[in-house]
N, C-alpha and C positions, 0 to 999 in steps of 0.2 A: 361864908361858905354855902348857908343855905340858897343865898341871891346867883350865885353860882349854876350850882346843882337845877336851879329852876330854869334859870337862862339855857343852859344844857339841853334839857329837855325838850322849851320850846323851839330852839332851832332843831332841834330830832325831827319834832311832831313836822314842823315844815318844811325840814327833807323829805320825809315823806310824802308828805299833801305833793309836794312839787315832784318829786318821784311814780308817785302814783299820777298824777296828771299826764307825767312824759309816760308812762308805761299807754295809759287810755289815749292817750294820741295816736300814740305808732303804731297802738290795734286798730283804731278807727282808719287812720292813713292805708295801713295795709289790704283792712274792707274795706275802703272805696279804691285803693290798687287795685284788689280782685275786681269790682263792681265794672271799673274801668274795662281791663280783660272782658269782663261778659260782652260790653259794649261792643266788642270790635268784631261778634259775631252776630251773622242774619239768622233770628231765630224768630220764632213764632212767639204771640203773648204770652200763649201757655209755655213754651218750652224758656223763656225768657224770665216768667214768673218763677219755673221750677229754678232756673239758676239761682237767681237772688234770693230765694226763703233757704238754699241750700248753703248758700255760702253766710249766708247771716246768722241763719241755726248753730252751722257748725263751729266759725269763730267766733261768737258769745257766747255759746258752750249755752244753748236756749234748749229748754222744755218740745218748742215748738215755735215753730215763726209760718205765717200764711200770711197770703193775697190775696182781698175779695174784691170784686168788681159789683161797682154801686151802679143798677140798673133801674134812677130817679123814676120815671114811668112805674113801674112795679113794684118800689116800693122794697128792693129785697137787695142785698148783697151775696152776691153767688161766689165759690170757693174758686179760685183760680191753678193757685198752687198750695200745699202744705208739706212744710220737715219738718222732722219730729225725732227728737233724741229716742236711741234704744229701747230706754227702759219705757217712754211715752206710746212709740208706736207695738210693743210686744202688749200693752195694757188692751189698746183700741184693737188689736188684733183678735185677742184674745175676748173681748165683747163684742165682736165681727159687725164693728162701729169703723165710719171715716170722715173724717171732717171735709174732704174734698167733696163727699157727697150733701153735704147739709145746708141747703141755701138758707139762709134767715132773711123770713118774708117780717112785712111789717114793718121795719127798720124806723119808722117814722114814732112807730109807739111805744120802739124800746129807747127808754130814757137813757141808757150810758153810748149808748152807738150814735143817736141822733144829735147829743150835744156835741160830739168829736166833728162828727158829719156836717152839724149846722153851720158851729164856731171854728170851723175848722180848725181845731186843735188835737193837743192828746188828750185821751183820758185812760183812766187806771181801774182797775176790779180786780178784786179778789174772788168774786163770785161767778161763777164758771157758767150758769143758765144766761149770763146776757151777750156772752160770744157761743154758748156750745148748745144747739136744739136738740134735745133730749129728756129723760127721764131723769128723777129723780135721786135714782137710784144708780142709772149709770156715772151721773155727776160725782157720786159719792165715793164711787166705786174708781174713778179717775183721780180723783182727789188724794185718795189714800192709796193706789199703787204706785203714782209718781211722786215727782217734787214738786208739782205745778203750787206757787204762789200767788204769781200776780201777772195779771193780762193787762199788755199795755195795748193803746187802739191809736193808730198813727192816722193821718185823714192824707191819700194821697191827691196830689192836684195837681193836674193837668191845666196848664194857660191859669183859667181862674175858675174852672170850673172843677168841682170833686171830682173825681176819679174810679176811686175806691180806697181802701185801707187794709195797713198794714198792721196784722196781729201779733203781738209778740206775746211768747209763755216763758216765765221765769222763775228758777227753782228759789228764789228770795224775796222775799216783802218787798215794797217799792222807797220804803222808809231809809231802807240801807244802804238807797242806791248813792252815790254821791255827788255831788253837783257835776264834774267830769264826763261821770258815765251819762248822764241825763242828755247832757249838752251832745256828748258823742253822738248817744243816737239820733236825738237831731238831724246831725251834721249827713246823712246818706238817707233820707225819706226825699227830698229834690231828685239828688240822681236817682235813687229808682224811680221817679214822674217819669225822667225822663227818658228810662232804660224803657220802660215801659210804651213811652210815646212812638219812641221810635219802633220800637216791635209792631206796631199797629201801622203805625207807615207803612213798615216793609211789609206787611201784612196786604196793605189797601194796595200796594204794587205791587203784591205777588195775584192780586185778584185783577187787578186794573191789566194786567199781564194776560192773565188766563182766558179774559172776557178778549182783550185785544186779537190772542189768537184763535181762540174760539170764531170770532171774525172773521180772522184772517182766512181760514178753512172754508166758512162760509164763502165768504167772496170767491177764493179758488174754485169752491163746488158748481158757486155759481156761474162762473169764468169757465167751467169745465163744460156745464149746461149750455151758456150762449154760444159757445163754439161748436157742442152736436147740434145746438137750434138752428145757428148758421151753414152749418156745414149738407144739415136735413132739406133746410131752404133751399141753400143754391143748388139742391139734388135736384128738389121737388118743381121748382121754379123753373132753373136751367135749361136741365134735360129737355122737359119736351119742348118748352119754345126752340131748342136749338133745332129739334128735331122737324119741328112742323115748318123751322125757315130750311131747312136741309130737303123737304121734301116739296116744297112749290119750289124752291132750284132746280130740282128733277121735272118736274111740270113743263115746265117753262123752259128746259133744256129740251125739251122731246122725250122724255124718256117712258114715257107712260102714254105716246103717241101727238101726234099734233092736234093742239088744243083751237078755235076757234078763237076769233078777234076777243069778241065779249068774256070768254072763259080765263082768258091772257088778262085782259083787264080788271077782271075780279080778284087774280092771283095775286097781280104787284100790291092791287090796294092790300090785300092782304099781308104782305110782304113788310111790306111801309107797317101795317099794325103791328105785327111780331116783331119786327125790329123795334118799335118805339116799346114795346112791351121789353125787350131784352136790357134796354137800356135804362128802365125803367127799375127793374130787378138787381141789376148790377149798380146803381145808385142807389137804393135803399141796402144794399149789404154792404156797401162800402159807408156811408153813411154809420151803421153801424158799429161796424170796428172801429170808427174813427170816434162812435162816443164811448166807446171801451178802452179809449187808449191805447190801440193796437196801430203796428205801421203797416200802413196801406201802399204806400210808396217806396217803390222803389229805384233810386236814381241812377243812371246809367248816363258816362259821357260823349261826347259829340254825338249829339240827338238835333237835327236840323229842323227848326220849327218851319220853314217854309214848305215840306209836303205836308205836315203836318197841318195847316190852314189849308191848302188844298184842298185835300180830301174831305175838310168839311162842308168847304163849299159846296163842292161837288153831290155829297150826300143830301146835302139842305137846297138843293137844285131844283128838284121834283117839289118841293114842298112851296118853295117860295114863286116857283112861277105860278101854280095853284092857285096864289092866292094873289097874285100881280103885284109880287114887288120883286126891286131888284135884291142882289146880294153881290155885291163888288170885292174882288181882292185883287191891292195893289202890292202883287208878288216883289219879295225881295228879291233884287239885284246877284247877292248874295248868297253864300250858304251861312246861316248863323245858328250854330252852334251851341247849346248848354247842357247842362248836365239836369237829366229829367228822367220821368218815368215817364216813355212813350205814350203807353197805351192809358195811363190816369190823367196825365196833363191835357191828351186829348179830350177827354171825355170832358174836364174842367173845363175848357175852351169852348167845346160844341156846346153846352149848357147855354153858354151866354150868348151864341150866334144863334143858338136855335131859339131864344127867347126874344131876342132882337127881331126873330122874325116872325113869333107867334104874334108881338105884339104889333108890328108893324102893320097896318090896313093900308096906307098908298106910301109910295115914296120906297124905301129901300134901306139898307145896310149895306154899309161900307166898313174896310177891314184892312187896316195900315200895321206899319210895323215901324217904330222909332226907335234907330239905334246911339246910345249916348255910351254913359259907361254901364248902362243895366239894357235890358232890351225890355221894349212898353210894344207892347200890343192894344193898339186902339180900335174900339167898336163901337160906331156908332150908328145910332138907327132914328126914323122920323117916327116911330113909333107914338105909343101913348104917354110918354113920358111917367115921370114919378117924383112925388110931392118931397120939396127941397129936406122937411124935415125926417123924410125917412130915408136918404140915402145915408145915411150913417150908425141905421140899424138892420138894413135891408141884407147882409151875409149874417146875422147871425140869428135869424127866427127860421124853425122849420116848420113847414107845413102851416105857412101862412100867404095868402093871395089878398092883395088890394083888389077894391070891389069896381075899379076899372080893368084888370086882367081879367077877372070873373066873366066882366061883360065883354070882352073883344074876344076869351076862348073859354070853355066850358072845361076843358083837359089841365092838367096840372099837377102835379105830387106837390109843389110846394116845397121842394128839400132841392132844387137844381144851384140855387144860389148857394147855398150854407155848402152843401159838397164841393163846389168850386175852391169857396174860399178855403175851405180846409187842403185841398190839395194843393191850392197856391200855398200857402203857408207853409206845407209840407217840403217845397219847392226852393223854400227861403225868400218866396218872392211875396208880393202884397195885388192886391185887388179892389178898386173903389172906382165910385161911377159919379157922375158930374148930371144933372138934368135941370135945367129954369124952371122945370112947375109940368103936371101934367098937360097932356096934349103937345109938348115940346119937345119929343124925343130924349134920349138919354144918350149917355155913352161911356163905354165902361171902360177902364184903364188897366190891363194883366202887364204889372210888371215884375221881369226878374234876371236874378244876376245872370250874365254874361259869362263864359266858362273861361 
């Protein structure tokens, strides 16, 4: 009977043990179901910290639970979050004490922090001076108005690096905990790493965000600026060249009376200078835009490139007899037809006639048009030619002159190439030049699609 009775009891005791193990699971399961829920919101560390010591505090029925972040450099754990049972926080209220405020500097030379810290483990106290910076007296005074027993010190880790730690306050010795409960808490010091890691992400992208648009503003501001600086220029610029070619017309019309042989001849030269000055100005603001990112181009269809070579000729007429060479155009047959922005395409074009001709000293330019399935406008000149390895970087450098242009003309902006290429490309179409070596002429190839 008595073998009985005994047996009895032992299978009690381990209903129980296994009773109380299922009970400390489904608590533990249940905080890290809440812990989970925290996860699935974008909170800040701190507002992330206060979740987790709140939901830990209050379903382990704890003294107090806090988060202190370990700042290795300094030496100090600083208070992140703290809960604190009723009768806990009415005590610290009441001593117009707060542990959110108490960083604990030192960390290295206090013995029960540093071993948790070091070894990254837990450790246990009873003695409240090695988690709580204070007096004496307040210690005392804390001790006997709550339950506080026994402070556990969890080491959180981040990858492999500390983090900070988790403090936990318990109204019981740590003697009575049971091997279940131990284990439990254990089991949710990982997910807060991680509750934690990610808070600080969202954190590093809600900054990586702010800096972005902070930026972003910027660049508008400044986008805002280049377009009054732009818009100031083409006043400042424009205006009066237009105005000073508007008034040797009147000159030169009779309008101001009849000028003299010599007087007439001073005007055109002058004429010629303001016009290369206009063109000059309307390349550097288009240039411009075109490094902003702005569309410069605008396409319009059936645009007949053959007046459009005309009229250059015609303009580069005066200039290249000047200087005794020819300029040939073998006009199209044809009307041919693409879709362009008149008044930019030309200006593309005349760049490269009018450099075929700066550079040219005997001999001439000539100016063909090949129609396949694209249409190629070829240009070529006996000019100075240009060194085989820089035709393939020769559209995309501004304000740069080989020190054979230098020497055959003294004038130049240096940006007539690179604006071309941009407005051919604007075009859909491409631009590249063919030459055997200086002193052998060039010749440059504008091709584009066919409407």
């Amino acid at each position: 009977m008595f073998n009985f009775f005994n047996g009895s009891k032992k299978i009690t005791e381990k209903l129980y043990e296994q009773n109380l193990e299922l009970a400390i699971k489904n608590k533990t399961l249940f905080l890290l179901g809440k812990l989970y829920e925290t996860s699935t919101l974008t909170l800040t560390p701190e507002e992330m910290a206060q979740a987790i010591v709140g939901i830990i505090q209050k379903d382990l029925n704890l003294e107090s639970a806090g988060i202190l972040r370990f700042e290795k450099k300094n030496d100090t754990l600083t208070p992140l979050a703290f809960s604190y049972s009723n009768r806990y926080a009415q005590t610290l209220h009441t001593m117009g004490l707060s542990l959110n405020e108490r960083t604990i500097s030192h960390v290295s030379q206090n013995k029960f922090l540093f071993t948790a810290l070091n070894n990254k483990t837990e450790n246990i106290t009873q003695d409240l001076s090695n988690v709580f910076v204070t007096t004496k007296e307040n210690l005392e005074t804390i001790k006997n108005n709550t339950h506080l027993r026994t402070t556990l010190v969890y080491p959180i880790t981040i990858g492999k690096e500390v983090w900070g730690v988790l403090l936990l306050g318990f109204n019981r010795n740590y003697d009575k905990f049971s091997t279940f409960e131990k284990e439990s808490m254990k089991a949710f010091i990982n997910p807060i790493g991680l509750l934690l890691y990610k808070a600080y992400l969202y954190k590093s992208v809600q900054k990586a965000y702010a800096v972005e648009k902070k930026a972003k503003e910027e660049l508008e501001r400044l986008d805002t600026f280049k377009d009054q600086f732009l818009m100031t220029t083409q006043h400042n610029l424009r205006t009066p060249l237009t105005s000073m070619m508007g008034y040797t017309d009147l000159i030169l019309s009779g309008n101001f009376g009849k000028q003299n042989k010599k007087t007439t001849e001073v005007v055109k030269k002058f004429q010629v200078l303001v016009d290369g000055m206009i063109k000059m100005v309307n390349d550097f603001l288009d240039m411009a835009q075109f490094q902003l990112g702005r569309d410069v181009v605008s396409l319009k269809p059936n645009i007949d490139i053959g007046p459009i070579l005309n009229e250059i000729v015609q303009e580069l007429a005066f200039k290249a007899e000047s200087k005794g060479v020819y300029v040939k155009l073998q006009k199209p047959k044809e009307v041919l037809s693409i879709n362009a922005d008149r008044q930019k395409l030309k200006a593309a074009i005349f760049n490269i006639i009018d450099n075929a001709v700066k550079y040219t000293t005997e001999g001439g330019v000539s100016i063909t048009v090949k129609r396949d399935n694209n249409l190629t406008i070829v240009i070529a000149d006996t000019g100075i030619g240009i060194a085989k390895e820089k035709t393939q970087t020769i559209f995309d450098q501004m304000f740069v002159r080989s020190e054979e242009a230098k020497k055959v003309s003294s004038l130049g902006s240096g940006v007539g190439l690179y604006l071309s290429n941009q407005i051919i490309k604007s075009h859909h179409g491409r631009i590249w030049v063919e030459s055997e070596g200086q002193g052998k002429g060039s010749t440059f190839y504008i091709e584009l699609p066919r409407q």
